[in-house]
Residue, then its C-alpha position, 0 to 999 in steps of 0.5 A: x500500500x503506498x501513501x500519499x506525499x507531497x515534494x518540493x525540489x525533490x524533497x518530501x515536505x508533507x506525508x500520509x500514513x494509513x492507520x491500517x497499515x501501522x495498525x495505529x488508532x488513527x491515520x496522520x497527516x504529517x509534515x517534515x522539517x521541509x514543510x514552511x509551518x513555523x510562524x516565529x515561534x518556538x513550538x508548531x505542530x508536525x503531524x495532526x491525527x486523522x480520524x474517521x470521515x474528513x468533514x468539507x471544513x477539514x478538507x479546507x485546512x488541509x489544503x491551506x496547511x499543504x499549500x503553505x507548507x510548500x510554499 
């Protein structure tokens, strides 16, 4: 099963990784050190859990935080 990833020059920036396949509670969206999410401060998030059936406002905040981080 392969997953999702987003790349920029080369370089993965943000991934998905299936619950089923990690037998984990949750699936996650996760973003690398590549991603452009810091805004300043010492602390952002690097991977938000997925669970259940995303809602259209889901979907929304997840192209905004795809976009800015490969931005």
């Amino acid at each position: 099963m392969s997953m999702p990833a987003y790349a920029k020059d080369g370089k993965i920036v943000c991934f998905f990784q299936c619950s089923a396949k990690f037998k984990a509670r949750y699936s996650t969206l996760g973003f690398s050190d590549q991603a452009n999410l810091d805004d300043g401060g010492a602390m952002w998030p690097a991977a938000y859990a997925l669970t259940g059936e995303l809602t259209a406002r889901d979907e929304v905040r997840i192209a905004e935080l795809v976009t800015r981080a490969v931005s």
